[in-house]
DOLUM-445629 format. One record per residue: residue in one letter; residue number from 1; x, y, z of N, C-alpha, C in turn. Coordinates in Angstrom, 2 decimals, always signed. Example, Ala and Ser with C-alpha at 12.3 -4.5 7.8 and 13.67 -1.06 7.14 Angstrom:
<sites>
+------+-----+---------+---------+---------+---------+---------+---------+---------+---------+---------+
! rest !  nr !      nX !      nY !      nZ !     caX !     caY !     caZ !      cX !      cY !      cZ !
+------+-----+---------+---------+---------+---------+---------+---------+---------+---------+---------+
!    a !   1 !  +13.19 !   -5.69 !   +7.80 !  +12.30 !   -4.50 !   +7.80 !  +13.20 !   -3.30 !   +7.80 !
!    s !   2 !  +12.85 !   -2.25 !   +7.08 !  +13.67 !   -1.06 !   +7.14 !  +12.90 !   +0.03 !   +7.87 !
+------+-----+---------+---------+---------+---------+---------+---------+---------+---------+---------+
</sites>
This chain:
<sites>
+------+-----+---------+---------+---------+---------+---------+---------+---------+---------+---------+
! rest !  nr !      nX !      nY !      nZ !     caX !     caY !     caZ !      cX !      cY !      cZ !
+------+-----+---------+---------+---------+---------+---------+---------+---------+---------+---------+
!    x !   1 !   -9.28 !   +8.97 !   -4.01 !   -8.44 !   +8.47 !   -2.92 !   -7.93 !   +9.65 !   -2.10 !
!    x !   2 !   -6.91 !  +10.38 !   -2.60 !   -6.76 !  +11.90 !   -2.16 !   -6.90 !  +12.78 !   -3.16 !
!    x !   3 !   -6.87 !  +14.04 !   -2.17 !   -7.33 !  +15.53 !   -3.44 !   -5.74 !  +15.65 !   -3.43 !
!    x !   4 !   -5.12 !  +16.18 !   -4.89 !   -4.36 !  +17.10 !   -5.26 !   -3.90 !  +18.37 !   -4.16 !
!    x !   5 !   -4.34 !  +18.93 !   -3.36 !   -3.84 !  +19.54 !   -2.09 !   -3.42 !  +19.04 !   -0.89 !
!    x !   6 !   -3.78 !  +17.59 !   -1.04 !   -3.13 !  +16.58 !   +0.47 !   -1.99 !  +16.84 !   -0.15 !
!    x !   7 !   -0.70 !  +17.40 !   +1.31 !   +0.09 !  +17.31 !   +1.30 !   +1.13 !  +16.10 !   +1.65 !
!    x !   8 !   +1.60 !  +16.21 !   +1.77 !   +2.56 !  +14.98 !   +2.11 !   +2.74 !  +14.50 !   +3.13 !
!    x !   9 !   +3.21 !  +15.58 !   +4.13 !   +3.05 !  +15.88 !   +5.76 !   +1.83 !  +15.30 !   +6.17 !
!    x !  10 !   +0.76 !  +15.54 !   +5.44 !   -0.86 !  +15.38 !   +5.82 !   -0.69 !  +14.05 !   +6.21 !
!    x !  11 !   -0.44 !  +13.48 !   +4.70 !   -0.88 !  +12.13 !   +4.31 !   +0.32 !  +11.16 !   +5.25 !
!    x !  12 !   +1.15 !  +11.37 !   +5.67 !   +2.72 !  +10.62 !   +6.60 !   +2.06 !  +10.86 !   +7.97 !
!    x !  13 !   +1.35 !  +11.96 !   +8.29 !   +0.77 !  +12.13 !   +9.45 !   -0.13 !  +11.88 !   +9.95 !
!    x !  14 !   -1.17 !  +11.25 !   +9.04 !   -2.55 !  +10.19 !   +9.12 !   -1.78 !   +8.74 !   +9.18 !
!    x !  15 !   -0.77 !   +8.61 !   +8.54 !   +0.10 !   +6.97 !   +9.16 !   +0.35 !   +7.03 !  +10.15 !
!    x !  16 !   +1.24 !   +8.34 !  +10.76 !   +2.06 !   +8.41 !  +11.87 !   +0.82 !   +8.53 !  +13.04 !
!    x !  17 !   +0.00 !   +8.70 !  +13.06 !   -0.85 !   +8.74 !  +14.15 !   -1.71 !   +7.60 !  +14.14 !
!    x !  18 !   -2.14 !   +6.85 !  +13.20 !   -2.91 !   +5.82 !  +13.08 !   -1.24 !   +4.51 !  +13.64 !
!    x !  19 !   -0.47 !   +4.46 !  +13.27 !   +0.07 !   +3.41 !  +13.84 !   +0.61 !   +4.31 !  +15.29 !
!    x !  20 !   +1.08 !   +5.16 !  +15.53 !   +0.87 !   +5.71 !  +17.33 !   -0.06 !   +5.04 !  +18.15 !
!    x !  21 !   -1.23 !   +4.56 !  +17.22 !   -2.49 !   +4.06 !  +18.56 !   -2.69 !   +2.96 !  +18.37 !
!    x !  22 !   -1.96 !   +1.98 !  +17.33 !   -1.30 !   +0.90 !  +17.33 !   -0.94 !   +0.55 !  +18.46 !
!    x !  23 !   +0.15 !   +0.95 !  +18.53 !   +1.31 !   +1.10 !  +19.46 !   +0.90 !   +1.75 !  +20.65 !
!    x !  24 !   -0.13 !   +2.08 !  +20.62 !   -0.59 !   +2.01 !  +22.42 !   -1.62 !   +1.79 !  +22.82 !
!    x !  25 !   -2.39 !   +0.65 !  +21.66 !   -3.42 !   -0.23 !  +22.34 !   -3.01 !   -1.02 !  +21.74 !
!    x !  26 !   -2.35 !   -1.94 !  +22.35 !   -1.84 !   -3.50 !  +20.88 !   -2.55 !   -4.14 !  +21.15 !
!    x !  27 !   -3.57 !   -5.17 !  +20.92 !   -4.27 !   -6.00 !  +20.97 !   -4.99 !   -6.57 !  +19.87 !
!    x !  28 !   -5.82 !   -7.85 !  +19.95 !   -6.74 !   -8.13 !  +18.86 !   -7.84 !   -6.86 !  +18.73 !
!    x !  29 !   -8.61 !   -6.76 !  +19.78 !   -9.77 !   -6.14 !  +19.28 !   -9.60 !   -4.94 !  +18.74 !
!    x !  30 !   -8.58 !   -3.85 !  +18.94 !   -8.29 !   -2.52 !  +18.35 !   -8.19 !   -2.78 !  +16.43 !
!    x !  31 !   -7.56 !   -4.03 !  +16.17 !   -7.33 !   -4.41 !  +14.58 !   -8.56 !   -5.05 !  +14.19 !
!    x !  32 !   -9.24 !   -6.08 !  +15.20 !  -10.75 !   -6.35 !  +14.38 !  -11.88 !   -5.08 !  +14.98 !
!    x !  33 !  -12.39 !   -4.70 !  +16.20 !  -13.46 !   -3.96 !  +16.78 !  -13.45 !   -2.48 !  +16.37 !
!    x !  34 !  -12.27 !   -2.00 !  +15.79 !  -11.97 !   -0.83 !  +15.54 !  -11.47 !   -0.38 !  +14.59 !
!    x !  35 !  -11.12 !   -1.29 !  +13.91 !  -10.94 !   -1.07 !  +12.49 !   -9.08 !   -0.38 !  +12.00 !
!    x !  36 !   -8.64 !   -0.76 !  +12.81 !   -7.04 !   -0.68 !  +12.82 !   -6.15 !   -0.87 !  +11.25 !
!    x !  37 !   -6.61 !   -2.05 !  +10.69 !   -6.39 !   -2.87 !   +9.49 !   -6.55 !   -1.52 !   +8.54 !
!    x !  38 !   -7.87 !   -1.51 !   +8.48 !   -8.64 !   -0.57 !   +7.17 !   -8.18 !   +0.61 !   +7.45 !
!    x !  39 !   -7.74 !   +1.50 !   +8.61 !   -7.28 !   +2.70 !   +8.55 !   -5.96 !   +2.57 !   +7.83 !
!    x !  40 !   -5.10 !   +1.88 !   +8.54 !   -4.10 !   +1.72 !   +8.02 !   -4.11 !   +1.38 !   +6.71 !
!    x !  41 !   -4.45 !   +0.64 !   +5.94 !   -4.72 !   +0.60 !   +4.42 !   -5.41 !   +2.07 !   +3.51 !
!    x !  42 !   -6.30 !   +2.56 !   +4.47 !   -6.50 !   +3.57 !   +3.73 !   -5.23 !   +4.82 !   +3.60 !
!    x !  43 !   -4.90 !   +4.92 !   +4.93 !   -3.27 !   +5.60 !   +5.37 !   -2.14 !   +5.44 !   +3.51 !
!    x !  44 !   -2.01 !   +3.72 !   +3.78 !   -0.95 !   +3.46 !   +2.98 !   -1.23 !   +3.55 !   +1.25 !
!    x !  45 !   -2.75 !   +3.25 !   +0.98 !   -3.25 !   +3.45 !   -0.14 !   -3.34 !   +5.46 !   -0.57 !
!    x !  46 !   -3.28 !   +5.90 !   +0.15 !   -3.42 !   +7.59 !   +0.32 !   -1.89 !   +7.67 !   -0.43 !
!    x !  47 !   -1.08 !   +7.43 !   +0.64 !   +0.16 !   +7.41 !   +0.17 !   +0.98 !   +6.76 !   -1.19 !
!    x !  48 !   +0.60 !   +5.87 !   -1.47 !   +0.79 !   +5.46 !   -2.64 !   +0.36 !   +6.03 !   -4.06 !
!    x !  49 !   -1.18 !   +6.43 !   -3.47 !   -1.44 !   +6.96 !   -4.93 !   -1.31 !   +7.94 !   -4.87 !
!    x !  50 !   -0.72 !   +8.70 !   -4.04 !   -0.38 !  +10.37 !   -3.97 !   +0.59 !  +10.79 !   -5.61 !
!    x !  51 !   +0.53 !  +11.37 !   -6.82 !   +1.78 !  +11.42 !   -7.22 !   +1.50 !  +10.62 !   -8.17 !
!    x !  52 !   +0.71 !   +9.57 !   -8.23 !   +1.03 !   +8.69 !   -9.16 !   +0.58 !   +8.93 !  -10.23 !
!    x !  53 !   +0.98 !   +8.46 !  -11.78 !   +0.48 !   +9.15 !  -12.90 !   -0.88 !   +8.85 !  -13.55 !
!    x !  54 !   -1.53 !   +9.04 !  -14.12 !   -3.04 !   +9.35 !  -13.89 !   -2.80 !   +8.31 !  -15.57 !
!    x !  55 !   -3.09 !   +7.31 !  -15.50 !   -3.25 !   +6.96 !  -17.33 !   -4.99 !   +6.46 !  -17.89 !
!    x !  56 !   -5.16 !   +5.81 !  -18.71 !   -6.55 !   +5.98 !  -19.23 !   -6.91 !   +4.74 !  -18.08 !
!    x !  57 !   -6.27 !   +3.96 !  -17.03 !   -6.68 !   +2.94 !  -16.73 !   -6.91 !   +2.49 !  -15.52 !
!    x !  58 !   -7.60 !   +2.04 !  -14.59 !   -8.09 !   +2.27 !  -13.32 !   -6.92 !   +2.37 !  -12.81 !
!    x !  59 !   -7.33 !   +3.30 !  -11.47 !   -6.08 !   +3.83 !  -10.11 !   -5.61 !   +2.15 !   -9.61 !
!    x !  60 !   -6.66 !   +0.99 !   -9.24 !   -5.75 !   +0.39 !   -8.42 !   -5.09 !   -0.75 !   -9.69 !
!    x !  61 !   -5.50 !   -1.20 !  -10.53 !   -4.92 !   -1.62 !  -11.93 !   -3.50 !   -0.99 !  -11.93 !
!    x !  62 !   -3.18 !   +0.16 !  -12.09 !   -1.87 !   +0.94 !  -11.86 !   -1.09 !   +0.53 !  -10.50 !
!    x !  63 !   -1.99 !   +0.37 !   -9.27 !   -1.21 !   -0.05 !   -8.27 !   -0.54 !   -1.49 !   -8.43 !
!    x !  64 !   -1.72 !   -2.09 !   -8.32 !   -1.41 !   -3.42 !   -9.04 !   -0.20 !   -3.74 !   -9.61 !
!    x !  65 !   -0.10 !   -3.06 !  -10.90 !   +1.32 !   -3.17 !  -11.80 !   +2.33 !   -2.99 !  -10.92 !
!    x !  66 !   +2.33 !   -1.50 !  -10.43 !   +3.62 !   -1.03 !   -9.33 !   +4.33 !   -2.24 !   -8.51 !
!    x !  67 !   +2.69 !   -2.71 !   -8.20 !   +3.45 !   -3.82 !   -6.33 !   +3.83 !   -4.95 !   -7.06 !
!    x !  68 !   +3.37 !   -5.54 !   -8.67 !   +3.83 !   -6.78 !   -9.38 !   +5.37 !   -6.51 !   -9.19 !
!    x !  69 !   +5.56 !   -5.52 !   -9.96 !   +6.88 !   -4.57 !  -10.32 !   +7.82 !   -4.78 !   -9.12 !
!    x !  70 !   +7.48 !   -4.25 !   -7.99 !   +7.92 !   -4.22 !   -6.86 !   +8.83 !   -5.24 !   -6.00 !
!    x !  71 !   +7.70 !   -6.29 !   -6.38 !   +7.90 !   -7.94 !   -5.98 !   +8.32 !   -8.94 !   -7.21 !
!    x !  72 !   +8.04 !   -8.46 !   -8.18 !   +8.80 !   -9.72 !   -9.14 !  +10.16 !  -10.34 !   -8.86 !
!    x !  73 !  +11.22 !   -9.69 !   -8.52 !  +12.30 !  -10.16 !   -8.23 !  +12.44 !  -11.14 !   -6.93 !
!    x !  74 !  +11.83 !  -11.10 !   -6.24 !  +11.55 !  -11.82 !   -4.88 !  +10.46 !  -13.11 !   -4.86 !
!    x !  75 !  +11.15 !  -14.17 !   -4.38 !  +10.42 !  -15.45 !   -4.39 !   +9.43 !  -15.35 !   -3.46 !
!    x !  76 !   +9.34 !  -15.13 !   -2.76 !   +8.86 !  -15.04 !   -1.20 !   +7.14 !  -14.11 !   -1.59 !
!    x !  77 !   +8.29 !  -12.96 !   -2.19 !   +6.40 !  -12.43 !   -2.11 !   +5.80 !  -12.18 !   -3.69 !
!    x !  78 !   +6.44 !  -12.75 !   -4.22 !   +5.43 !  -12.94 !   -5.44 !   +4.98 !  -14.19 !   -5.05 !
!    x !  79 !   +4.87 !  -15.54 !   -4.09 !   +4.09 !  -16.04 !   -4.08 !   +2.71 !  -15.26 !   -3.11 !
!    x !  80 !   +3.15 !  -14.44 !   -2.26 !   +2.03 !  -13.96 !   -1.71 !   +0.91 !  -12.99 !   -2.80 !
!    x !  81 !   +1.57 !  -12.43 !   -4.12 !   +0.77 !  -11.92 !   -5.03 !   -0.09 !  -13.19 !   -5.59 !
!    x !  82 !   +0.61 !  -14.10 !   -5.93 !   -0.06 !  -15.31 !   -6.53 !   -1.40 !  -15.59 !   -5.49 !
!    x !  83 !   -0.80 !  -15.94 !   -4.46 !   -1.88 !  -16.08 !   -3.56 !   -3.11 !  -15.31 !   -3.64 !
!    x !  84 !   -3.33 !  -13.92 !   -3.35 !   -3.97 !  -12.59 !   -3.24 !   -4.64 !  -12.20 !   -4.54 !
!    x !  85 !   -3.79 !  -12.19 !   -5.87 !   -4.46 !  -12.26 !   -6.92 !   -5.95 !  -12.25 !   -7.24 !
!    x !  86 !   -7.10 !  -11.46 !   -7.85 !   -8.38 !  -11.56 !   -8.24 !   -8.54 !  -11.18 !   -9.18 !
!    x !  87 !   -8.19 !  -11.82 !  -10.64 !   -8.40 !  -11.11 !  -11.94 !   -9.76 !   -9.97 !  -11.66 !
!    x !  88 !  -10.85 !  -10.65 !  -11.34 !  -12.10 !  -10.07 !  -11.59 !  -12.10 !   -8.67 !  -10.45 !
!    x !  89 !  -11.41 !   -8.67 !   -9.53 !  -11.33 !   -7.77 !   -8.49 !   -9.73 !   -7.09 !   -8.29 !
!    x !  90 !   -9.24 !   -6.52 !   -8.96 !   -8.02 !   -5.98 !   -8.53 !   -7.91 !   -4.62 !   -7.41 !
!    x !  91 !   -8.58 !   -4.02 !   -7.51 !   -8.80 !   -3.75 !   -5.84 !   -8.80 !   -4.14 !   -4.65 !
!    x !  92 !   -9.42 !   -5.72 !   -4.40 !   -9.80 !   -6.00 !   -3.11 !   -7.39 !   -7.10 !   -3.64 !
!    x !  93 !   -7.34 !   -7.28 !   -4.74 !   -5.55 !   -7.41 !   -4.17 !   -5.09 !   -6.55 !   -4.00 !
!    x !  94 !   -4.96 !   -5.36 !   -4.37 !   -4.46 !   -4.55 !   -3.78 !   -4.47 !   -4.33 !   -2.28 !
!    x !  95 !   -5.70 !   -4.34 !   -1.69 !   -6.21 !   -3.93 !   -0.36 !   -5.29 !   -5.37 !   +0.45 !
!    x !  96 !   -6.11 !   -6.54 !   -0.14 !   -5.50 !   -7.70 !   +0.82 !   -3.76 !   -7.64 !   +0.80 !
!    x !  97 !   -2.81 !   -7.04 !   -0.44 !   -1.87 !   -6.99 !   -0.49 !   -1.42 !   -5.72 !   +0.86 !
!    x !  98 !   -2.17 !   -4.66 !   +0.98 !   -1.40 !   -3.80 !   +2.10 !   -1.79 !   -4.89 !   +3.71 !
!    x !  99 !   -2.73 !   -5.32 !   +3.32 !   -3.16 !   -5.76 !   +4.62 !   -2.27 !   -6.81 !   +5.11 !
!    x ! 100 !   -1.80 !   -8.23 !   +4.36 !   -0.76 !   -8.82 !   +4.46 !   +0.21 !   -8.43 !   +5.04 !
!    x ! 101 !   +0.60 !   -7.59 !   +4.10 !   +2.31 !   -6.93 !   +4.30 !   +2.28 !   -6.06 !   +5.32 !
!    x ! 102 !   +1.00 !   -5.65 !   +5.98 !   +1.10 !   -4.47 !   +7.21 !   +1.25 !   -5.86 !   +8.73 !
!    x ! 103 !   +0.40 !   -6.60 !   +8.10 !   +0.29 !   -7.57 !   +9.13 !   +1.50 !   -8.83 !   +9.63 !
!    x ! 104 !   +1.71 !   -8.71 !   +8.16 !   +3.30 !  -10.00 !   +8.32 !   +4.76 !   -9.00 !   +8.87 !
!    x ! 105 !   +4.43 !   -7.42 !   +8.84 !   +5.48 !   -6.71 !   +8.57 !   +6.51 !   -6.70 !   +8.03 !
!    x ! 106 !   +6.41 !   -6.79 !   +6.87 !   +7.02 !   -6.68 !   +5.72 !   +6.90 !   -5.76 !   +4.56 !
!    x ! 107 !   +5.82 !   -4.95 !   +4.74 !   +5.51 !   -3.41 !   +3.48 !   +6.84 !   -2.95 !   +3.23 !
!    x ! 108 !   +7.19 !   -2.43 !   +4.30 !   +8.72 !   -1.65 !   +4.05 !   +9.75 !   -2.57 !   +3.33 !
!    x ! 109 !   +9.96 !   -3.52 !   +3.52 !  +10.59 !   -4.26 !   +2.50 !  +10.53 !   -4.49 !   +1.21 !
!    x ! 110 !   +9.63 !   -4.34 !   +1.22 !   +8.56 !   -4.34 !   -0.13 !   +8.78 !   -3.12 !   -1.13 !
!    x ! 111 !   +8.51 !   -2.35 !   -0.01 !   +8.49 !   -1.07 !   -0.69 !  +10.25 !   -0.56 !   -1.27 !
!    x ! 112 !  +11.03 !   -1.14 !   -0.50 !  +12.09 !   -0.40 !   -0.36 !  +13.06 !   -0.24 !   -1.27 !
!    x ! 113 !  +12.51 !   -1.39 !   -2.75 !  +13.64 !   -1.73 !   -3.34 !  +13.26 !   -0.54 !   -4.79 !
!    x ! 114 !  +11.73 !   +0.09 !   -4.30 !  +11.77 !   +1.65 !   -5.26 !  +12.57 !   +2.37 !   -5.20 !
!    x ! 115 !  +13.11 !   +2.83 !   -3.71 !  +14.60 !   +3.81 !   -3.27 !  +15.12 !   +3.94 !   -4.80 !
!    x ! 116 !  +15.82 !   +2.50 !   -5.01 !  +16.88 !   +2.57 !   -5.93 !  +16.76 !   +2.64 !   -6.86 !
!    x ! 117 !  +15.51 !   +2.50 !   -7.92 !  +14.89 !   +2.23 !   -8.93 !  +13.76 !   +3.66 !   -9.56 !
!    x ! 118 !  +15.00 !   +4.04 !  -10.05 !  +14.75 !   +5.87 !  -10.56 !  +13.70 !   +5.32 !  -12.29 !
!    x ! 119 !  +14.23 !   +4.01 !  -12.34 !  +13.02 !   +4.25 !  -13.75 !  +12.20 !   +3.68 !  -13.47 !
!    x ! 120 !  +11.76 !   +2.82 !  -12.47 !  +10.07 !   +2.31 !  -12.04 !   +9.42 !   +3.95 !  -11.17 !
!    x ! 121 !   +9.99 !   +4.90 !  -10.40 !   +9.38 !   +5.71 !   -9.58 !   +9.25 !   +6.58 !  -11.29 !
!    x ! 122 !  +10.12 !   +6.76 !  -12.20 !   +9.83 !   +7.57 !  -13.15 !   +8.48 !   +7.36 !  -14.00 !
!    x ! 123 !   +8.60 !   +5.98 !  -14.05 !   +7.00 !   +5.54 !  -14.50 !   +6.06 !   +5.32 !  -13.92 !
!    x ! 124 !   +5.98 !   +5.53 !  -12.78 !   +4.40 !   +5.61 !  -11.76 !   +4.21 !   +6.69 !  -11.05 !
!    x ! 125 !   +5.18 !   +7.43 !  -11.08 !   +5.03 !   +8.81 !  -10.31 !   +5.49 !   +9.91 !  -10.81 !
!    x ! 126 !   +4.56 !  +10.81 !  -11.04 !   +5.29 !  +12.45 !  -11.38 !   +6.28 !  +13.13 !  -10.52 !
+------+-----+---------+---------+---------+---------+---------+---------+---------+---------+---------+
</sites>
């Protein structure tokens, strides 16, 4: 996903420029003809697994857990996990999960309730 030398800056600055041209071509075809969606997922998937702790068991399996983690407390979007869910494919939920939440705008919400939560960032991230 990333090398161990992507910095941080790097990886905030491949978001920050991929949603910049968002934001100044808004339209359908820039998110289907150009692939807007998938950058941005790759952007937010970069970022996520930056850091994260390496265990015997696939990278997005680990994500997976995180965003369960994330959203369990919330009615709203653990039905959107329910929804998204692919035992046999936990990758493509993961992916449909950034894609959702980039699209409903709601990630940051999502994301936000890690801030406070020093023993979930202690267990997924070095």
């Amino acid at each position: 996903m990333n090398t161990p030398s992507q910095s941080v800056n790097s990886l905030l600055s491949s978001l920050k420029s991929t949603v910049e041209l968002l934001i100044q071509f808004r339209g359908d075809s820039l998110t289907t003809k150009y692939g807007a969606i998938e950058r941005l997922r790759l952007a937010i998937l970069a970022i996520l697994s930056h850091g994260l702790k390496q265990t015997s068991g696939d990278l997005y399996e680990q994500l997976w857990q995180l965003i369960v983690r994330l959203n369990a407390n919330s009615q709203r979007y653990i039905h959107l996990l329910q929804d998204i869910y692919h035992k046999e494919n936990i990758r493509l939920s993961v992916e449909q999960w950034i894609d959702q939440s980039v699209i409903s705008q709601c990630l940051s919400q999502q994301l936000s309730c890690a801030d406070n939560d020093n023993d979930l960032l202690q267990q997924y991230y070095d």
